[in-house]
C-alpha positions as CSV (number, residue, x, y, z in Angstrom):
1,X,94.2,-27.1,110.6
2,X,97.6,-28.7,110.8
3,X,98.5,-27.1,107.8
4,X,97.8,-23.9,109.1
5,X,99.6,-24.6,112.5
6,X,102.8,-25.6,110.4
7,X,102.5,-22.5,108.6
8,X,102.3,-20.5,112.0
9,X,104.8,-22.5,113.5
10,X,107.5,-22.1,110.1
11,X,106.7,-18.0,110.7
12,X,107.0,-17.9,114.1
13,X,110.5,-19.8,113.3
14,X,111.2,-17.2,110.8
15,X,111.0,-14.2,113.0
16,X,112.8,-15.3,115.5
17,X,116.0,-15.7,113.3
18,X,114.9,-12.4,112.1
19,X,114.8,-10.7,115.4
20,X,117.8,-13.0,117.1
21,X,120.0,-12.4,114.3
22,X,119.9,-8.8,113.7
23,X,122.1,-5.5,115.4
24,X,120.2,-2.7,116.6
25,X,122.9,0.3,114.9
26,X,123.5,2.0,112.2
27,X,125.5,0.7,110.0
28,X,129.2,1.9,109.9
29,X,128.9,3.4,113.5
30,X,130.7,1.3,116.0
31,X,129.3,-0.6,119.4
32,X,125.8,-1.1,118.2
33,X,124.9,2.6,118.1
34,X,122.8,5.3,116.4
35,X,124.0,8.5,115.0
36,X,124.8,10.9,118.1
37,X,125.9,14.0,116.3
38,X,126.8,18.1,115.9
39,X,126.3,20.2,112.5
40,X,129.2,22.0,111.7
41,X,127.1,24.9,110.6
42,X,128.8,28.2,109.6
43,X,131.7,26.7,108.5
44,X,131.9,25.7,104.8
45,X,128.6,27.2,103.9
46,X,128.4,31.0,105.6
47,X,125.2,32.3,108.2
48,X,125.9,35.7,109.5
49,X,123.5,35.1,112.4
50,X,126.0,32.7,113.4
51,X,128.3,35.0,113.2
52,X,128.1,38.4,112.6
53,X,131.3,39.5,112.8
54,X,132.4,37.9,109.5
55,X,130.3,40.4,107.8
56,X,131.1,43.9,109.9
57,X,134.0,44.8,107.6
58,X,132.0,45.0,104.1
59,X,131.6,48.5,103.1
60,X,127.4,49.8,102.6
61,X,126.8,46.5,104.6
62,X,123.3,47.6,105.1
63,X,123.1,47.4,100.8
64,X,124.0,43.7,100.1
65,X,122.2,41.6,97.9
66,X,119.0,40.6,98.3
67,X,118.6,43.9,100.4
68,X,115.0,45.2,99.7
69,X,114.9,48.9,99.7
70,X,112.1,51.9,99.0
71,X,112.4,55.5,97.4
72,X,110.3,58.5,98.3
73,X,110.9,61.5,96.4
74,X,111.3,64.4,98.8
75,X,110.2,66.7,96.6
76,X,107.0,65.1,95.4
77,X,106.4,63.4,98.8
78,X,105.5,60.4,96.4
79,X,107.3,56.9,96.4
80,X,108.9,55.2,93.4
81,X,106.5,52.5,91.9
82,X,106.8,49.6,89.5
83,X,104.1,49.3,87.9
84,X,101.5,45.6,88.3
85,X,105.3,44.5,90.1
86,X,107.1,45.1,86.4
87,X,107.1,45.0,82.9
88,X,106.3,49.1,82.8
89,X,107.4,52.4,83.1
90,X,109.0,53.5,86.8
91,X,105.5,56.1,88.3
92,X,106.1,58.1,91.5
93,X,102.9,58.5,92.7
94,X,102.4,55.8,95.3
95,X,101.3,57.8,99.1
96,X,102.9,54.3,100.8
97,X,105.5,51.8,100.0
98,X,104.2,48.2,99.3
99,X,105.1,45.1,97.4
100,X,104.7,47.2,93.7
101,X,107.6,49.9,96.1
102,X,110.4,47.3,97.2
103,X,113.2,46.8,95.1
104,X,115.9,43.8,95.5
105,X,119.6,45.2,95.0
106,X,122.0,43.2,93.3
107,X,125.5,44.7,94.3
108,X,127.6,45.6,91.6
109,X,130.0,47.4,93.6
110,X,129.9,48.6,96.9
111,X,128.1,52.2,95.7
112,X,126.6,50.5,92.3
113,X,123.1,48.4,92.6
114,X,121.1,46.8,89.8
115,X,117.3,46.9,90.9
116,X,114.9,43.9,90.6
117,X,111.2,44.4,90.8
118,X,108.8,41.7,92.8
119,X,107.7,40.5,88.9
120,X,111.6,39.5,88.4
121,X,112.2,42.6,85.7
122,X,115.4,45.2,86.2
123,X,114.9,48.4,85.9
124,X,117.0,50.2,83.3
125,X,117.2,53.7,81.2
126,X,118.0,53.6,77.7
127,X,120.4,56.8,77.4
128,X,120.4,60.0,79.2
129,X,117.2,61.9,79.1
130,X,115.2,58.6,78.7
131,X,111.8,57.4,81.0
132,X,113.3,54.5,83.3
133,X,111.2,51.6,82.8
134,X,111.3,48.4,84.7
135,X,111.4,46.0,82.0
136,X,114.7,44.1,81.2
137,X,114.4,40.6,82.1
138,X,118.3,40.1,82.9
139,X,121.0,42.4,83.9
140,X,123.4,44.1,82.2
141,X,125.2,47.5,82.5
142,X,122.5,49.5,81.1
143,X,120.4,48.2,84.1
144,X,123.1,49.4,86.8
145,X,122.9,52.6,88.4
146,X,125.5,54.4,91.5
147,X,123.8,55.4,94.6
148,X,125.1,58.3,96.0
149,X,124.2,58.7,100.0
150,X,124.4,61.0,102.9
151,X,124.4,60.4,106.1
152,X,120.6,61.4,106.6
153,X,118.9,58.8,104.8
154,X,119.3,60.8,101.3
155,X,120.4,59.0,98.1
156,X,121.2,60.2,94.2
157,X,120.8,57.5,91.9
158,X,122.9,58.0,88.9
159,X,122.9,55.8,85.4
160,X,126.2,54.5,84.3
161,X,126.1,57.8,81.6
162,X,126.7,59.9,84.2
163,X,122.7,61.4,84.3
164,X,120.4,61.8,87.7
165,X,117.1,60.1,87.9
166,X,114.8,62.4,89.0
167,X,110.8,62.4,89.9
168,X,109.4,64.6,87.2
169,X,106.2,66.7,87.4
170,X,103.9,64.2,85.9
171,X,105.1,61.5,88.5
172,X,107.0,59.6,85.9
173,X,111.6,58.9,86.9
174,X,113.6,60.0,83.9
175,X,117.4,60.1,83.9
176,X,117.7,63.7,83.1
177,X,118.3,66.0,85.6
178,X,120.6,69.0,85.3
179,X,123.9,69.4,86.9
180,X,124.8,67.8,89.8
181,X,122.0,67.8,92.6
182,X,122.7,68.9,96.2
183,X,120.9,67.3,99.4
184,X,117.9,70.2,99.7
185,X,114.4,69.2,98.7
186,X,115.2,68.7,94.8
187,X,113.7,66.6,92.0
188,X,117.0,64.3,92.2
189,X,116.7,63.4,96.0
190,X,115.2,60.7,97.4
191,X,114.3,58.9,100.9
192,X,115.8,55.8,100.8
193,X,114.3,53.1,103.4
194,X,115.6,49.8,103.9
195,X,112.9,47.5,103.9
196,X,114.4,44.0,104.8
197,X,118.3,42.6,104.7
198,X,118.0,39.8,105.6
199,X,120.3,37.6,103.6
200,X,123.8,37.2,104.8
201,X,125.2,34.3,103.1
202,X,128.2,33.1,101.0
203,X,126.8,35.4,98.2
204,X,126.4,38.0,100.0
205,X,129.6,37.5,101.8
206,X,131.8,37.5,98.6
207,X,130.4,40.0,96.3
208,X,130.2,42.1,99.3
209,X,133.9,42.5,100.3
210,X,134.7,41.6,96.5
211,X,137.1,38.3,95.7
212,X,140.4,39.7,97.0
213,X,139.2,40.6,101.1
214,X,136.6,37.9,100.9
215,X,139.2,35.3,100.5
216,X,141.3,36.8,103.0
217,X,138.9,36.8,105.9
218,X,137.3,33.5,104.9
219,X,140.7,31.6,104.6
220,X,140.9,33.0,108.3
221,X,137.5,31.7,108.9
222,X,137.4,28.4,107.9
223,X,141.0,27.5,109.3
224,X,140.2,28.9,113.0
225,X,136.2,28.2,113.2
226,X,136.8,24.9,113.2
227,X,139.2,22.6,113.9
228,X,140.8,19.3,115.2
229,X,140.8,20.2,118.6
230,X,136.5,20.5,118.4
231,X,136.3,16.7,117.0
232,X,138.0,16.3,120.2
233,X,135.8,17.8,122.5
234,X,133.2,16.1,120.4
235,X,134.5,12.8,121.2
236,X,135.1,13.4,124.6
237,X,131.3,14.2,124.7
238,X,130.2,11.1,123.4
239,X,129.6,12.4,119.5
240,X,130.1,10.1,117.0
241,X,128.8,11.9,114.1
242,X,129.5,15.8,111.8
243,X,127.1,16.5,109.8
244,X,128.8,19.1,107.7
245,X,127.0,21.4,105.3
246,X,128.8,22.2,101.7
247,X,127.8,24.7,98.7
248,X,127.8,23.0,95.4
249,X,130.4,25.2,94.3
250,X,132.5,22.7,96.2
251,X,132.9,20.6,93.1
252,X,134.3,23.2,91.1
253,X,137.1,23.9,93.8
254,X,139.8,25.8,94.2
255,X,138.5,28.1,91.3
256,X,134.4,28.2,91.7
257,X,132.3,30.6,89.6
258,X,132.0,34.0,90.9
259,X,131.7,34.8,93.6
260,X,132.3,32.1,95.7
261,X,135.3,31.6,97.2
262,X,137.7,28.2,96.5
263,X,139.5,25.9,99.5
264,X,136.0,24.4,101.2
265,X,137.1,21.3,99.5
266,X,140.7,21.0,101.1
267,X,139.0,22.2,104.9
268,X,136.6,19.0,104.1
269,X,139.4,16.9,103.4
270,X,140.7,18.0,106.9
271,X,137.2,17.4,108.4
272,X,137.5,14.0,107.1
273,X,141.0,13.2,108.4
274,X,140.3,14.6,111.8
275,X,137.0,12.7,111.9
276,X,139.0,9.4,111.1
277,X,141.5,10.2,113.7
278,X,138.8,10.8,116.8
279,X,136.1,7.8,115.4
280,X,133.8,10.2,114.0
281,X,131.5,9.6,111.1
282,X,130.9,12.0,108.3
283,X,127.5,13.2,107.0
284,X,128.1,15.3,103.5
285,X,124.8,17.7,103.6
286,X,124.3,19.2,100.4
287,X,123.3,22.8,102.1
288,X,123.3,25.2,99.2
289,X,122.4,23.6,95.4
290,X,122.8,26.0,92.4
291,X,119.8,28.6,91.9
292,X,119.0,28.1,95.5
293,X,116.2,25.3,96.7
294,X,115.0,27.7,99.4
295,X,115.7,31.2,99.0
296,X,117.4,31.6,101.9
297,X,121.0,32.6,103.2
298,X,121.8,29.4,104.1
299,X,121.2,28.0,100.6
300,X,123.3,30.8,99.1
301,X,120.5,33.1,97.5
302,X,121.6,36.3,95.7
303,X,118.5,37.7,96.4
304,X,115.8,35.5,98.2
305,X,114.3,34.1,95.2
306,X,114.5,30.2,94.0
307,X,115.6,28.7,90.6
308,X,117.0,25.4,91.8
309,X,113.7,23.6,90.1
310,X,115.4,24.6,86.8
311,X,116.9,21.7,84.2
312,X,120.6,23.4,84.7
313,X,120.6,23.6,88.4
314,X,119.2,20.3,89.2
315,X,122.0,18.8,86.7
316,X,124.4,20.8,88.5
317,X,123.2,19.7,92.0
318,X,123.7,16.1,90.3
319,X,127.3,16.9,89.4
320,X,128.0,17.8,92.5
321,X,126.8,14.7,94.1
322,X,128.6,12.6,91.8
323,X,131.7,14.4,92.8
324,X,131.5,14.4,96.2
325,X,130.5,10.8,96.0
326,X,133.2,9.7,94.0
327,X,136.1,11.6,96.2
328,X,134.4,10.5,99.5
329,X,133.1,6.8,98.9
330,X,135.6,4.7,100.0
331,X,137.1,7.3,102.9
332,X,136.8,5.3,106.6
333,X,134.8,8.0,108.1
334,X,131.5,8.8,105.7
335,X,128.5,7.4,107.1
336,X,126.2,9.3,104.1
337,X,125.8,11.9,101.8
338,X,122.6,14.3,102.3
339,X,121.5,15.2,98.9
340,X,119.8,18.5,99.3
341,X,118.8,20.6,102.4
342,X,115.5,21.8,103.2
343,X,113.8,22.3,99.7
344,X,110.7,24.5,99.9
345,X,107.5,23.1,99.7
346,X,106.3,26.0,98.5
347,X,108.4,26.2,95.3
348,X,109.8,22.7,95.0
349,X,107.2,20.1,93.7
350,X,107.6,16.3,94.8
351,X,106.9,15.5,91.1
352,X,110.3,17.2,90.2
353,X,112.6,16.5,94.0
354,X,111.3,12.5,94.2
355,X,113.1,12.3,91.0
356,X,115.8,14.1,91.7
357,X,116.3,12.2,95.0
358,X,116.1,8.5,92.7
359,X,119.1,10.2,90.2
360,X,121.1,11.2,93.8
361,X,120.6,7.9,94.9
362,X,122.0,6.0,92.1
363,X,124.5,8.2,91.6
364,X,125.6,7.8,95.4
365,X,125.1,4.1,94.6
366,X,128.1,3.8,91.8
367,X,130.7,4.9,94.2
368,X,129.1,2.8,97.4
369,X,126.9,0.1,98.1
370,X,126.6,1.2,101.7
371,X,126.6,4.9,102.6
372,X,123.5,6.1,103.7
373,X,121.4,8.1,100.9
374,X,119.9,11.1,103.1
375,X,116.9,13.1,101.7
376,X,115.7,16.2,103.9
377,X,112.0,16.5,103.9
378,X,110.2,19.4,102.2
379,X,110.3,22.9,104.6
380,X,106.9,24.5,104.7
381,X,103.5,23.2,104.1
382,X,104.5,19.5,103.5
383,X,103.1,16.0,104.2
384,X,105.8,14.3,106.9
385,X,105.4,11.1,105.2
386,X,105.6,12.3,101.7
387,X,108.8,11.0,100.9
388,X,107.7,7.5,103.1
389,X,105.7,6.9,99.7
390,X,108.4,7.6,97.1
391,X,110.1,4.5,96.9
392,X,113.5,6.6,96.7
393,X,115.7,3.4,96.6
394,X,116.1,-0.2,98.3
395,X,119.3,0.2,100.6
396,X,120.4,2.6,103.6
397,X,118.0,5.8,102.9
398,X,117.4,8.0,105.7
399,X,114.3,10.8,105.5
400,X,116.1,13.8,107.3
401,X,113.1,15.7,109.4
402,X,113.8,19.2,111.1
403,X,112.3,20.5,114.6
404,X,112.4,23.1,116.3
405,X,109.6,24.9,119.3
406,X,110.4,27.9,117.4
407,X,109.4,29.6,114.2
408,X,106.1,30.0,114.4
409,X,103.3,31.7,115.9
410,X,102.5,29.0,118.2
411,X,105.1,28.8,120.0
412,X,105.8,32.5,120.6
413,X,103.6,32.3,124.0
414,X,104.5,29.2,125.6
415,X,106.0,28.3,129.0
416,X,108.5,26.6,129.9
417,X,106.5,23.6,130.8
418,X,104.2,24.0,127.6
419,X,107.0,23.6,125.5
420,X,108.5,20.5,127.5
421,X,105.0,19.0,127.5
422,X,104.6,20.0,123.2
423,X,107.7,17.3,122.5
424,X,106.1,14.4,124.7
425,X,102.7,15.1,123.4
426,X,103.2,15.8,119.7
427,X,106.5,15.6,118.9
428,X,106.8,11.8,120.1
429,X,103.8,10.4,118.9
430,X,104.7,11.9,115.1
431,X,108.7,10.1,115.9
432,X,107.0,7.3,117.2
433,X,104.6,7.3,113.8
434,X,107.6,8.1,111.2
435,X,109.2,5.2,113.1
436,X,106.4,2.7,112.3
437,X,105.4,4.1,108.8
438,X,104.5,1.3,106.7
439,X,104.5,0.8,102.9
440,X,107.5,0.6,100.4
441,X,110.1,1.7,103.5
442,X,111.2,-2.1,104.6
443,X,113.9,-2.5,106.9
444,X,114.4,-5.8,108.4
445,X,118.1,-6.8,109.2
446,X,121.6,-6.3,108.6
447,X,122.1,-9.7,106.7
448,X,119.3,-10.0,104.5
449,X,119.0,-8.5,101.3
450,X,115.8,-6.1,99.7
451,X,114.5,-9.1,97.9
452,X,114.6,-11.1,100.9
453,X,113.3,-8.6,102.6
454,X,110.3,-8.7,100.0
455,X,110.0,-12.2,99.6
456,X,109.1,-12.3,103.4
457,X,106.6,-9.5,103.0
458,X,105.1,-11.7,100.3
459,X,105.1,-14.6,102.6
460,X,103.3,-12.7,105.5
461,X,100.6,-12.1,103.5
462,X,100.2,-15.9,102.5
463,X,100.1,-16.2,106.2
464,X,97.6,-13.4,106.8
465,X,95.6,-15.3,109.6
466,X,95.9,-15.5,113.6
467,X,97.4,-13.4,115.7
468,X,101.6,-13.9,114.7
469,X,101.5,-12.3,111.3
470,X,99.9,-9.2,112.2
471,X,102.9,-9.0,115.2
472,X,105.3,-9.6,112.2
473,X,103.9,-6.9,110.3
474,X,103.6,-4.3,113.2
475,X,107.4,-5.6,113.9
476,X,108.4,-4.8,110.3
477,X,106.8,-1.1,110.9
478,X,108.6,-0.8,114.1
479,X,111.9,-1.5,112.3
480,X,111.3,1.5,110.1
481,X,112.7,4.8,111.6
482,X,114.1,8.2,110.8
483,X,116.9,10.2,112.0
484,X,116.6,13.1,113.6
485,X,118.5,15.0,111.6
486,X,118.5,18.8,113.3
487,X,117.0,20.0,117.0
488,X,118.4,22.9,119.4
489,X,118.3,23.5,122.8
490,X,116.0,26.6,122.5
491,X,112.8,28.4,122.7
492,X,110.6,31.7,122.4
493,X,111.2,31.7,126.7
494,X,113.2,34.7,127.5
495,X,113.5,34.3,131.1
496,X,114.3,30.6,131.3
497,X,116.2,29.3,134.2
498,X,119.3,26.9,133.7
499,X,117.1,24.2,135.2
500,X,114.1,24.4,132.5
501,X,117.0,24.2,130.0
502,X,117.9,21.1,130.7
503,X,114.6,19.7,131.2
504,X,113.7,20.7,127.9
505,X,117.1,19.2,126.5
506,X,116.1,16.4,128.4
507,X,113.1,16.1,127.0
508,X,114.5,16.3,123.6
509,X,116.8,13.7,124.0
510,X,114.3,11.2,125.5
511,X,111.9,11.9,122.3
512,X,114.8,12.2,119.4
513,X,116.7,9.3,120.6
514,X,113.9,7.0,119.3
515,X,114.7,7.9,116.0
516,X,115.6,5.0,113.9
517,X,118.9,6.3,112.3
518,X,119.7,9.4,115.3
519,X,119.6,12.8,115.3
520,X,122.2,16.2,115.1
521,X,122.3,19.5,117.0
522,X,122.1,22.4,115.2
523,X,125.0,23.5,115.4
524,X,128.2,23.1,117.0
525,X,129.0,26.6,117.5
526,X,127.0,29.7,117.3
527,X,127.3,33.5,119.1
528,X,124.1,32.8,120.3
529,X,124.8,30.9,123.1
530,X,121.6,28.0,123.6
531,X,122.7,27.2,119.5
532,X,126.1,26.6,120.4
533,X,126.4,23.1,121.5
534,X,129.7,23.6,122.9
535,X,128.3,26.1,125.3
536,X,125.7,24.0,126.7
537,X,128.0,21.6,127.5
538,X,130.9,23.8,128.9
539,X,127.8,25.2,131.3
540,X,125.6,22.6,131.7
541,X,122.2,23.4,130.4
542,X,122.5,20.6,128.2
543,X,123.1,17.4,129.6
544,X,123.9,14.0,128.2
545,X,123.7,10.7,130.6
546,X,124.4,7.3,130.0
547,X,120.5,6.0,128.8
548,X,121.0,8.7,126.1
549,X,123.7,6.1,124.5
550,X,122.0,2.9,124.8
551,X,120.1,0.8,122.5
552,X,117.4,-1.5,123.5
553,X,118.2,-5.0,123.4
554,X,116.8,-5.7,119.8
555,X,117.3,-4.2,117.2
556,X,117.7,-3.7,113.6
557,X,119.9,-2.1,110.7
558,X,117.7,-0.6,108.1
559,X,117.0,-1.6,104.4
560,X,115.0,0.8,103.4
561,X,114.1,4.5,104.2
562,X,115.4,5.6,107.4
563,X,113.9,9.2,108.8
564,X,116.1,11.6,110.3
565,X,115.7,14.2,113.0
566,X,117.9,17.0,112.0
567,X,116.6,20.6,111.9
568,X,113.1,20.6,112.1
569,X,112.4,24.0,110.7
570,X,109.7,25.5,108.8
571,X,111.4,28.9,108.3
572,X,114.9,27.2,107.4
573,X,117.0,29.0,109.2
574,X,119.8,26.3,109.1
């Protein structure tokens, strides 16, 4: 019995150095805090629903890449068809336009499209007079064709020969019609309807205006959009952290492949200088990886679909990392590099991102012991705690979560009040679980190392009796947190009062602020206005006060996996 009373005594001994002896911060951030901070979204990787206006000058703007479209003949009253989605002749014979009827443009030119069926196949004519088939599995010139259009909706579609396709008889396309077509009701003539355009991103943007305008406006872009005087108004606010989203093509600066556009690197050199000179931290996010790990705009899709999983483009990704790593490392003002954002869950398997995060890691890990590793939970139908199990690496890793009372069906009919209530009902019990998930994602203290840090685990379970050792393992659980990496000030309400804005900002705050590592608003400007951090400030619908910034009086640094709050999406729209 006295042995066992020692034993309780030596533990109980143990944690309270443990608990006496550590900070309750992050490290790197000063006066015992966690990471308060703004996304510097639309700046060095491109959203047009940011802003818009960036993208009103491109000529056929309704036609950029990634634009799904649909033909109908106007003579046969039929619509063009591939065939099983590809890999077959071109039919027009279809009474309505479906999956097997959309075509993705890739933009050539402003009036010269290459068309990608759902299957992934381009469809091409061999020579004038030939059957167009959609079966060329990559894109060359014999796959692009000039689109001709009026102002009615009408379009000729011409091969690079110089030959009209035109719906035949038989309800097959061939490239031979005679002469040059007018707009009446002819074989040549089609209805073209655009389907979806929803990609407006830094492909988009470039091969859009083409290299020469595209630099122009974005040089204009990225030098007024953001700037020193917003880390001071940041500051001023009580910000102490940028998360700032960069394309991979930033490695390759100032002469990226085509068609991005070179200098992000020198306006995140500025970011970091400013940043230093206002006591900001840096976060590096990794927005947009080669092949695209989403298929969205943000990630800098051609055309909506994703390669990223691909041998090349995760050993790109990787170069990247290593070179932002390397450049940023020992700069006063990182606080972590985010190694990819938002990878879907529904074409990104954990067998092939877990070990991608473990080579970003180590690679992170050559240049600096101590920035913080992030890794951005799965978008889409993923397990919260997947990346809890992965055992990504031993020091400073943060698991970046996104949410948002948007984006889904659910929220589309709730109050005002049931959206408040939806973050204190579910939203804080799953921060509250993240924060105490168990298993290999140990964080104790700020002066202990990861095999001290195991050696105690070991030693709890030698102890595994009474009542002490299951509060030191419930304390070692409540040590382990996440950041909240991503949350806005928004909702489906369209008639919400200034008031139930700031009670649901409120509301957010109270809940995200228990987040072990902090959280980010997406973003720090946006044309619509509840996005644009700066304007809820300016007008007071979001409001900061004094228990926002404070720590409890215990507390830990983290030496394990850290989860993040940042956007919460499951559409990814950031």
């Amino acid at each position: 019995m006295e042995l066992v009373f020692s034993k309780w005594v030596f533990a109980f001994s143990l944690f309270c150095w443990l608990f006496f002896s550590v900070a309750f911060s992050v490290e790197g951030l000063d006066e015992d805090s966690k990471v308060r901070g703004v996304n510097l979204g639309g700046w060095l990787v491109l959203e047009g629903w940011i802003k818009p206006s960036l993208f009103e000058g491109i000529p056929n703007a309704d036609m950029l890449d990634g634009t799904q479209v649909s033909f109908k003949s106007v003579k046969l009253q039929k619509y063009v068809c591939a065939e099983n989605g590809g890999g077959m002749d071109i039919s027009v014979n279809r009474d309505s336009a479906s999956s097997w009827e959309t075509f993705t443009l890739w933009r050539v030119t402003e009036s010269e499209f290459q068309f990608r069926t759902t299957q992934g196949q381009f469809l091409t004519s061999y020579g004038n007079g030939g059957t167009v088939s959609a079966t060329a599995k990559s894109a060359s010139s014999t796959e692009a064709f000039q689109v001709e259009r009026n102002n009615n909706g009408r379009v000729h579609i011409k091969t690079k020969g110089g030959a009209y396709l035109q719906a035949t008889i038989d309800n097959r396309l061939t490239a031979d019609y005679p002469g040059n077509p007018g707009w009446d009701d002819n074989a040549a003539t089609f209805e073209m309807s655009i389907v979806a355009n929803n990609l407006h991103g830094d492909y988009q943007f470039a091969n859009g205006y083409g290299y020469s305008k595209a630099k122009e406006v974005l040089e204009t872009h990225r030098r007024t959009f953001i700037n020193a005087t917003d880390f001071e108004f940041l500051h001023r606010n009580g910000m102490n952290t940028v998360r700032i989203p960069v394309g991979w093509w930033i490695a390759y600066d100032p002469n990226p492949p085509a068609p991005f556009i070179g200098g992000t690197l020198e306006a995140l050199d500025n970011a970091f200088s400013w940043a230093q000179a206002y006591k900001i931290k840096c976060i590096i996010d990794l927005h947009a990886a080669p092949g695209s790990q989403n298929g969205m705009e943000h990630s800098a899709s051609r055309d909506g679909t994703i390669g990223w999983t691909a041998a090349e483009s995760i050993s790109q990704t990787l170069h990247a990392i290593n070179f932002l790593a390397s450049r940023y490392a020992n700069h006063p003002a990182l606080l972590g590099i985010e190694l990819l954002n938002e990878p879907s869950a529904a074409s990104v398997p954990l067998d092939i991102l877990v070990p991608f995060y473990k080579q970003g890691y180590e690679i992170v890990r050559k240049h600096s012991s101590s920035a913080y590793v992030i890794v951005c939970q799965r978008i889409g139908n993923a397990d919260p705690i997947e990346l809890y199990k992965a055992d990504i690496g031993s020091h400073n890793v943060v698991v970046d979560l996104h949410y948002y009372n948007l984006f889904d069906p659910y929220f589309v009919t709730l109050s005002p009040i049931d959206n408040i209530q939806f973050i204190y009902k579910s939203r804080e019990p799953q921060v509250q679980a993240l924060n105490a998930a168990d298993g290999p994602l140990v964080f104790i203290g700020n002066s202990i190392n990861f095999d001290n840090v195991l050696r105690f685990r070991e030693l709890l379970c030698v102890l595994s009796v009474g009542v002490l050792p299951c509060f030191l393992m419930w304390f070692i659980r409540f040590c382990s947190g996440f950041d909240s990496g991503e949350w806005v000030n928004e909702w489906n309400v369209t008639n919400g009062t200034q008031s139930e804005y700031q009670d649901f900002g409120k509301a957010q705050l109270e809940v995200y602020n228990a987040a072990s590592f902090g959280w980010t608003y997406w973003t720090l400007k946006n044309d619509r206005e509840h996005w644009d951090f700066e304007w809820n400030i300016r007008n007071n619908y979001l409001q900061f006060k004094e228990e926002h910034f404070q720590q409890p009086n215990m507390a830990f640094t983290r030496i394990g996996m850290v989860p993040s709050v940042s956007n919460i999406m499951t559409d990814g729209i950031a």
